[in-house]
ZADO-1210 file (C-alpha; in nm, 4 decimals, padded with zeros to 6 digits):
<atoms>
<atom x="-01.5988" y="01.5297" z="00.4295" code="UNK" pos="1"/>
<atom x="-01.4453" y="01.8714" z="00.4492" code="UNK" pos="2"/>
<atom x="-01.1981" y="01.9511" z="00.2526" code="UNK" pos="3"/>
<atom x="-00.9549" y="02.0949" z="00.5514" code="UNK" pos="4"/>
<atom x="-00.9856" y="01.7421" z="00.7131" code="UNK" pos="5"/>
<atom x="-00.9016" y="01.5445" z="00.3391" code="UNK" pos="6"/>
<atom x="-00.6264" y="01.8023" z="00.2852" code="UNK" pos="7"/>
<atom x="-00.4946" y="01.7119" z="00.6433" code="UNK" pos="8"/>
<atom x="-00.5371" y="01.3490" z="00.6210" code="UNK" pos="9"/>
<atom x="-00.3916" y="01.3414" z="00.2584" code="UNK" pos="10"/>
<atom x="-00.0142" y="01.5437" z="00.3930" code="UNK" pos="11"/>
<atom x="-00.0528" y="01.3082" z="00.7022" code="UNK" pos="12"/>
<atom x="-00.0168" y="01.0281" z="00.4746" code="UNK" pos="13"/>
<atom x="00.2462" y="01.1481" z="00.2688" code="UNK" pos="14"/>
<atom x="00.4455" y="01.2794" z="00.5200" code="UNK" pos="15"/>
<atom x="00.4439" y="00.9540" z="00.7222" code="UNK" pos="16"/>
<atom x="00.7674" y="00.7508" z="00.7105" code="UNK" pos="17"/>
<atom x="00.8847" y="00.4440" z="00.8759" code="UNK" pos="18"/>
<atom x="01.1084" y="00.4690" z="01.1356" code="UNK" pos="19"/>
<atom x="01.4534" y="00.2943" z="01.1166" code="UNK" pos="20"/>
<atom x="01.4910" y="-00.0321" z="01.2745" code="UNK" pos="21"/>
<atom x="01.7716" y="-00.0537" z="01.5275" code="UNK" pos="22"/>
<atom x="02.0092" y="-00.3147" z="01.5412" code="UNK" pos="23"/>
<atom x="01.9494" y="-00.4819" z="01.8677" code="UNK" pos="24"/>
<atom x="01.5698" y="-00.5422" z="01.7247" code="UNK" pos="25"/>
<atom x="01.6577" y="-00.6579" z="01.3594" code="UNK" pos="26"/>
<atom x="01.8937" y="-00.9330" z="01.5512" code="UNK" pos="27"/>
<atom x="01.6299" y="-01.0856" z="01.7091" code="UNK" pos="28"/>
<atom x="01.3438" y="-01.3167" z="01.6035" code="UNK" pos="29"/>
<atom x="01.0077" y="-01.1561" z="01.6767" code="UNK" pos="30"/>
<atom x="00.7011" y="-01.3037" z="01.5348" code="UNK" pos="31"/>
<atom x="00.5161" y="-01.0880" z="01.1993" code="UNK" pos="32"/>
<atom x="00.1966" y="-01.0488" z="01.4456" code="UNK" pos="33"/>
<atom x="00.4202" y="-00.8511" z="01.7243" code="UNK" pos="34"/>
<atom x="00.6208" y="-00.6504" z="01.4668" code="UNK" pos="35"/>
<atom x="00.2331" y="-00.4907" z="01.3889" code="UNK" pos="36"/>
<atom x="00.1721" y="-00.4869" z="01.6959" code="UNK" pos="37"/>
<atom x="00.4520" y="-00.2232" z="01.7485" code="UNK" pos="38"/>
<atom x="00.4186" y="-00.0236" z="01.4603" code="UNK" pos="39"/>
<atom x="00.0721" y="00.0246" z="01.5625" code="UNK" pos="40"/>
<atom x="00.1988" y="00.1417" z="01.8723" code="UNK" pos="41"/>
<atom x="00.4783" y="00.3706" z="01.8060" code="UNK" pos="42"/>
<atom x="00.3166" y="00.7152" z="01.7660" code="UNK" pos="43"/>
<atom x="00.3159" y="00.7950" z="01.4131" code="UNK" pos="44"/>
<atom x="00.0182" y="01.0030" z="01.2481" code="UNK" pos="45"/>
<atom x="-00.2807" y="00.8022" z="01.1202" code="UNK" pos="46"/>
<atom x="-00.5111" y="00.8948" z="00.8904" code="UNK" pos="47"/>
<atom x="-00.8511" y="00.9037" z="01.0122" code="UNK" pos="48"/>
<atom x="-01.0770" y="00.6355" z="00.9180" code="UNK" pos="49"/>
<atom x="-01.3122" y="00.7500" z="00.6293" code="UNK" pos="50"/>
<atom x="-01.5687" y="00.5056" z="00.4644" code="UNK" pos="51"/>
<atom x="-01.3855" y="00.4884" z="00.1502" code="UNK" pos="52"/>
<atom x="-01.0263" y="00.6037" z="00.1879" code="UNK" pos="53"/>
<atom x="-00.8349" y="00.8007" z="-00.0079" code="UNK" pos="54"/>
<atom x="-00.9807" y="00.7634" z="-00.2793" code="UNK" pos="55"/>
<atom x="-01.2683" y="00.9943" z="-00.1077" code="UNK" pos="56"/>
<atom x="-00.9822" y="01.2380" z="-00.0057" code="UNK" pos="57"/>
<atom x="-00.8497" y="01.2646" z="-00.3496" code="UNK" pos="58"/>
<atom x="-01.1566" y="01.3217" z="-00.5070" code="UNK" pos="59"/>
<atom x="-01.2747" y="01.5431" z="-00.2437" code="UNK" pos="60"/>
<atom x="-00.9877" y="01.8008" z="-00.2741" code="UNK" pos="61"/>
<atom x="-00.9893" y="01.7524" z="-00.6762" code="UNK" pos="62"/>
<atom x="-01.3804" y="01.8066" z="-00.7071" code="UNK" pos="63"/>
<atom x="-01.5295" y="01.9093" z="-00.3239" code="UNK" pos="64"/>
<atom x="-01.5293" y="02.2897" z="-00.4399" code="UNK" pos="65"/>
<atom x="-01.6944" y="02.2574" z="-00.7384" code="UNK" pos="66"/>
<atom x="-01.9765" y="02.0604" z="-00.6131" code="UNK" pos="67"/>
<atom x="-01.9968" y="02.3022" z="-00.3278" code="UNK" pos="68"/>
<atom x="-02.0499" y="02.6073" z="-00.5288" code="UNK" pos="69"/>
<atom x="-02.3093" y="02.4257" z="-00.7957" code="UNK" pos="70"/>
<atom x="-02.5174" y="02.3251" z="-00.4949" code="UNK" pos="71"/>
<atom x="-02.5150" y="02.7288" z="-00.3739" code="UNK" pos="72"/>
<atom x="-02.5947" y="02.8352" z="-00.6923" code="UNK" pos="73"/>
<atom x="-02.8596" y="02.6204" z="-00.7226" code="UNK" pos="74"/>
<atom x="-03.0228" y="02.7097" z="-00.3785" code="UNK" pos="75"/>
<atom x="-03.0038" y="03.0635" z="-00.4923" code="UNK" pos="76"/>
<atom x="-03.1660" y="02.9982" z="-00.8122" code="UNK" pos="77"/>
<atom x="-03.4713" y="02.8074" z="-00.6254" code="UNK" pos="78"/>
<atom x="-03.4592" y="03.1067" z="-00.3986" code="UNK" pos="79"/>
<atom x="-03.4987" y="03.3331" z="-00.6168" code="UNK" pos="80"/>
<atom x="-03.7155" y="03.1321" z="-00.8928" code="UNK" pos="81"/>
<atom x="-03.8968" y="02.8307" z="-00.6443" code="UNK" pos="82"/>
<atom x="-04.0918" y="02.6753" z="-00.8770" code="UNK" pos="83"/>
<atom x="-03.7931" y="02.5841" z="-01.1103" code="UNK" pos="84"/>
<atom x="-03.9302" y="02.7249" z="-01.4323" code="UNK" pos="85"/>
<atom x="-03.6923" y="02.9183" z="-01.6519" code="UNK" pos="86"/>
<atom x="-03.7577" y="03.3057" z="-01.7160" code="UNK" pos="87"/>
<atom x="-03.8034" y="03.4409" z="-02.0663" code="UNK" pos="88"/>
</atoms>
């Protein structure tokens, strides 16, 4: 996972909020399964679905770089040295 795409996801989530109910809806007696059903509907921002959440994004914008720059270093090490042995 990039980390553009967890650092989206991540200020989608915190900057969605619920909308306020109106009046004429809290009066009346909808079923729990239909009230989803609507908020699934109404538009807001979603985070896309990852494999393990945001747990994944968290961990991703904490710790992505770092792992990203220890596996370039380490390609240019084999590069430069490919059978792995240290230099004296």
């Amino acid at each position: 996972m990039s980390s553009k795409l967890a650092k989206q996801s991540l200020d989608a989530l915190l900057k969605a909020t619920a909308t306020p109910v109106s009046a004429s809806s809290a009066s009346s007696t909808v079923n729990p399964k239909s009230k989803k059903i609507a908020k699934q509907k109404d538009g807001r921002l979603r985070l896309p679905k990852t494999k393990t959440g945001l747990k994944m994004i968290k961990h991703e914008i904490r710790y992505g770089r770092h792992q990203r720059l220890k596996n370039q270093r380490e390609k240019t090490e084999n590069n430069i040295n490919p059978l792995g042995t240290p230099r004296l």
